[in-house]
C-alpha positions in Angstrom: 183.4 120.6 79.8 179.9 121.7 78.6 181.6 124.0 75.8 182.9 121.1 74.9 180.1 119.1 74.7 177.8 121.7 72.9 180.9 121.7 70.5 180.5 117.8 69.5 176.9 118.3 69.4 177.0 121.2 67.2 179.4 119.4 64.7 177.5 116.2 64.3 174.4 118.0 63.8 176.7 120.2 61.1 177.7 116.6 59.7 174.5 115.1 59.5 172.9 117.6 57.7 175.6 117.4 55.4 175.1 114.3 54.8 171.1 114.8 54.3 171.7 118.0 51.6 174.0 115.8 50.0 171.9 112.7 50.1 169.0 114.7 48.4 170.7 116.4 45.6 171.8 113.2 44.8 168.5 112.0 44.5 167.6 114.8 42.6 170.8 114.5 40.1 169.3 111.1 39.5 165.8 112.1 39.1 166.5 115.4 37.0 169.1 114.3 34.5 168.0 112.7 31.3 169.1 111.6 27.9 167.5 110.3 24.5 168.7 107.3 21.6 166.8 107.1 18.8 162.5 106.7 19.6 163.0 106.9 23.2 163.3 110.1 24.5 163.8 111.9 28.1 165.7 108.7 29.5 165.1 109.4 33.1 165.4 107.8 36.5 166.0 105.0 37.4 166.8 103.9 33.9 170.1 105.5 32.4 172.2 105.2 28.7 175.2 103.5 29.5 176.6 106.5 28.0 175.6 108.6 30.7 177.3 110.1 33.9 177.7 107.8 36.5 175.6 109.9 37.9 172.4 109.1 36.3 169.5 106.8 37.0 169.9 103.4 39.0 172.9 100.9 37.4 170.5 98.0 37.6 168.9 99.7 35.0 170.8 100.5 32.3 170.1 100.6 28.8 172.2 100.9 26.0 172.3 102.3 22.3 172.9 100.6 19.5 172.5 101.5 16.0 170.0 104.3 17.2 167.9 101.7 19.1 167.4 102.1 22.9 168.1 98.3 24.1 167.6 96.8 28.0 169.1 93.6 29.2 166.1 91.1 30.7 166.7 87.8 31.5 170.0 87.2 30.0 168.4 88.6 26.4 168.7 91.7 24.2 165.2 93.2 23.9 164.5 96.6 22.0 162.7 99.2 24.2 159.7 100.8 22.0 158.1 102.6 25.2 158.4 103.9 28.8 155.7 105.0 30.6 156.9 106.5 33.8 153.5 107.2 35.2 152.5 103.2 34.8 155.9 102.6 35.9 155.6 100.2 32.2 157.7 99.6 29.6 157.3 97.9 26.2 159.8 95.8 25.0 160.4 93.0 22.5 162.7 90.0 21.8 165.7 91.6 19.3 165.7 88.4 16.9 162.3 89.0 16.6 161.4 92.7 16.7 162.0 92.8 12.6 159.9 90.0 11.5 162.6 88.1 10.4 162.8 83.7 11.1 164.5 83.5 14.1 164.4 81.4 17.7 163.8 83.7 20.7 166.7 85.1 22.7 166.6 83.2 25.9 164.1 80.7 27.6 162.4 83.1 29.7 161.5 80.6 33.1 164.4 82.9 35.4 163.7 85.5 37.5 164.6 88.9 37.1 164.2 91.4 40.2 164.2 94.6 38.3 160.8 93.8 36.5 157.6 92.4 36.9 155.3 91.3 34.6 152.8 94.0 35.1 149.1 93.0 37.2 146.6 94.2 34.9 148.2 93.0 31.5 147.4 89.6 30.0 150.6 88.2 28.8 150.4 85.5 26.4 153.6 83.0 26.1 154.7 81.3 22.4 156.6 77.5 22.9 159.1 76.9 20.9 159.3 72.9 20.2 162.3 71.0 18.1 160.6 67.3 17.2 162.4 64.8 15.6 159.2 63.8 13.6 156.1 65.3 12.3 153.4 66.3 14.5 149.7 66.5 13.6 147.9 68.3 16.6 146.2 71.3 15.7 147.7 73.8 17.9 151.0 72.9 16.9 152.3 75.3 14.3 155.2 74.4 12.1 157.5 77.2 11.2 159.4 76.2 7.9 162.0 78.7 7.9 163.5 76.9 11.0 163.0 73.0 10.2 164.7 71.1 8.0 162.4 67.8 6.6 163.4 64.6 7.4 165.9 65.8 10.2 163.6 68.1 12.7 161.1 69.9 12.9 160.3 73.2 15.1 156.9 74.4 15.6 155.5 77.3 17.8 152.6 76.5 19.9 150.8 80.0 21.2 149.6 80.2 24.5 148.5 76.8 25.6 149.0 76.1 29.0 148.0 72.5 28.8 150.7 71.7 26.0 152.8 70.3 28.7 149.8 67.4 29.4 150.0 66.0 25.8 153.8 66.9 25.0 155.1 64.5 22.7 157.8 62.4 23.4 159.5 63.7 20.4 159.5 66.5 21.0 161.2 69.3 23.4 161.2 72.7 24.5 163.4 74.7 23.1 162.5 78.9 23.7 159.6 80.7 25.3 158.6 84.5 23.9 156.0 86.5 25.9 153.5 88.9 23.7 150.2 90.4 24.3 147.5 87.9 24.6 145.2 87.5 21.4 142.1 84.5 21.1 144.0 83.3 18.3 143.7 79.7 18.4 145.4 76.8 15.2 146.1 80.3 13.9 149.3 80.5 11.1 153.3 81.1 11.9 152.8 84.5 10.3 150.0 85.4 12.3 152.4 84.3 15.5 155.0 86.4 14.3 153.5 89.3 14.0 152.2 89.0 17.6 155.8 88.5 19.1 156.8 91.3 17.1 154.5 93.8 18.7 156.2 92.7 21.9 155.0 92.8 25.5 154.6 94.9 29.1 157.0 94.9 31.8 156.7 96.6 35.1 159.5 97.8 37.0 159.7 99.0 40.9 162.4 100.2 43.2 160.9 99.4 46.0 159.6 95.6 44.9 163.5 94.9 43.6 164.7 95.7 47.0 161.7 94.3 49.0 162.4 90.7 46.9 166.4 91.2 47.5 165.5 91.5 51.1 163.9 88.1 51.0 160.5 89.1 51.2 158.1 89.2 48.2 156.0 91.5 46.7 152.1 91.3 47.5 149.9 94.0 44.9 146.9 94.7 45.9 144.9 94.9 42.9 145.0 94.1 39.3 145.0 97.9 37.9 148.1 99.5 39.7 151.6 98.6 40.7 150.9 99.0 44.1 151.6 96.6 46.7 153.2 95.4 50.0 156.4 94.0 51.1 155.7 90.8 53.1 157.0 87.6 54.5 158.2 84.9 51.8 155.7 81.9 52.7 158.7 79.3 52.3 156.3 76.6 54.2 157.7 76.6 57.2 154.2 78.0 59.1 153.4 74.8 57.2 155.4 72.6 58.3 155.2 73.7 62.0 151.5 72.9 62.3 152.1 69.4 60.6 154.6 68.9 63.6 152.2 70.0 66.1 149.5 68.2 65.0 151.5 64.8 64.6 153.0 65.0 68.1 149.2 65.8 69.5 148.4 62.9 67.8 151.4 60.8 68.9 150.8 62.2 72.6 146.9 61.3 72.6 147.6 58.0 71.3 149.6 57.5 73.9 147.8 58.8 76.7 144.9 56.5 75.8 147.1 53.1 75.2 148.4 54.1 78.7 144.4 54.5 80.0 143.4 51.1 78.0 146.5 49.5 79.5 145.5 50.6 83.1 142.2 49.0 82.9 143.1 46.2 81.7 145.9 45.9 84.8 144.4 47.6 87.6 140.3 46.4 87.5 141.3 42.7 87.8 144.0 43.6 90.2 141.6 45.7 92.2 139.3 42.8 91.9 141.8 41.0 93.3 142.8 42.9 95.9 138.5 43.1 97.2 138.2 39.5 97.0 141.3 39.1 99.2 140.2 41.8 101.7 136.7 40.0 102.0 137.9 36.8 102.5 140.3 38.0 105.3 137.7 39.3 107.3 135.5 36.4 106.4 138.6 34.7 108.2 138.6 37.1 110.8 135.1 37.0 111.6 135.4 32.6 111.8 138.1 32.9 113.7 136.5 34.9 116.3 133.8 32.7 116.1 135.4 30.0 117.6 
């Protein structure tokens, strides 16, 4: 009976660390292997070519190569990757219609989430608006862009960075695209001045940890503005909220009643004890007269 029990517990100690030697050359298969397109060299984990073994890197983040050019998919757009910096845990991409210069929208509206990056802490990110009016429109800050109107039918302008663009919106007018970029004090400035901001591109930060710590529900707290570091913590969803409104509106309602319940007894029981004294008294008024006699 005990040989037999020292067997088992020699085999799943065997099979555990089997499965432990195997876990961690995996890891290191993805962390060692690496490939290159074009610029971008030493493609390591967790990003992989889609080329690649399967194998390689993290699937979430897979890039692909097209016509030389190392390309990610980020929020349902094609950007081109010009850096990676491993050690930030950053990398530098920009919008593919507009990474040449040339007239074009960009890809997506970018107000979705995307788990596998982060706009890094200690970057300032500016945002471009893309705006389709059906007439002209004279503020300052809006910037037409010729190449994509067509006079007397609409007209698009670009408005760079202006978080207050939503207060004076015209009713003409609507939002179209958003492009992220580095942030510049550029202020009325020209299209071509715009353009070549958005094509210099922008920061994006990526974690493991933070994907799986936002897939888990919980959200992503960084402690500082200069590092990617952070915990994982409880989503406030407003429920903590929400409970202390209901406390404090049934200690209300319970108070209130408790003293319409005390106002109500006075006002019942002193004249009925009054009442109940006066009769008392004149009984043994009675009383006493009676004995009297």
């Amino acid at each position: 009976m005990r040989k037999t029990e020292l067997s088992t517990i020699l085999f799943l100690c065997f099979l555990f660390l089997l499965l432990f030697v195997n876990d961690g050359q995996a890891k290191a298969i993805h962390q060692v292997c690496s490939s290159s397109c074009g610029d971008i060299q030493n493609i390591s984990y967790p990003f992989r070519l889609n080329t690649d073994p399967p194998s390689y890197g993290d699937p979430e983040y897979q890039l692909t190569c097209e016509n030389n050019k190392t390309m990610v998919d980020y929020l349902s757009g094609k950007y081109y990757v010009k850096q990676i910096s491993y050690d930030k845990q950053i990398i530098r991409v920009v919008d593919a219609n507009l990474a040449d210069g040339s007239c074009s929208f960009p890809s997506k509206w970018l107000e979705v989430i995307d788990i596998r990056f982060t706009l890094p802490v200690n970057s300032n990110i500016s945002y471009t608006s893309f705006l389709n009016c059906s007439t002209i429109i004279n503020y300052p800050s809006y910037v037409r862009v010729p190449c994509l109107s067509r006079h007397g039918y609409f007209y698009v302008y670009a408005v760079y960075n202006n978080e207050s663009m939503y207060d004076f919106l015209e009713s003409s007018c609507k939002c179209i695209s958003t492009a992220y970029a580095d942030y510049k004090d550029m202020k009325y400035t020209s299209y071509d001045a715009i353009q070549q901001l958005l094509k210099s591109g922008f920061e994006i930060g990526w974690s493991i940890q933070c994907r799986d710590c936002i897939r888990s529900g919980k959200v992503c707290d960084f402690f500082n503005q200069t590092s990617q570091n952070f915990k994982c913590s409880k989503r406030d969803d407003g429920s903590d909220e929400y409970r202390k409104e209901l406390i404090l509106i049934f200690s209300y309602l319970i108070g209130s009643s408790i003293l319409v319940i005390i106002g109500a007894a006075r006002f019942i029981c002193a004249p009925l004890v009054i009442f109940v004294f006066l009769l008392h008294k004149y009984l043994s008024r009675h009383k006493c007269t009676v004995g009297t006699k």
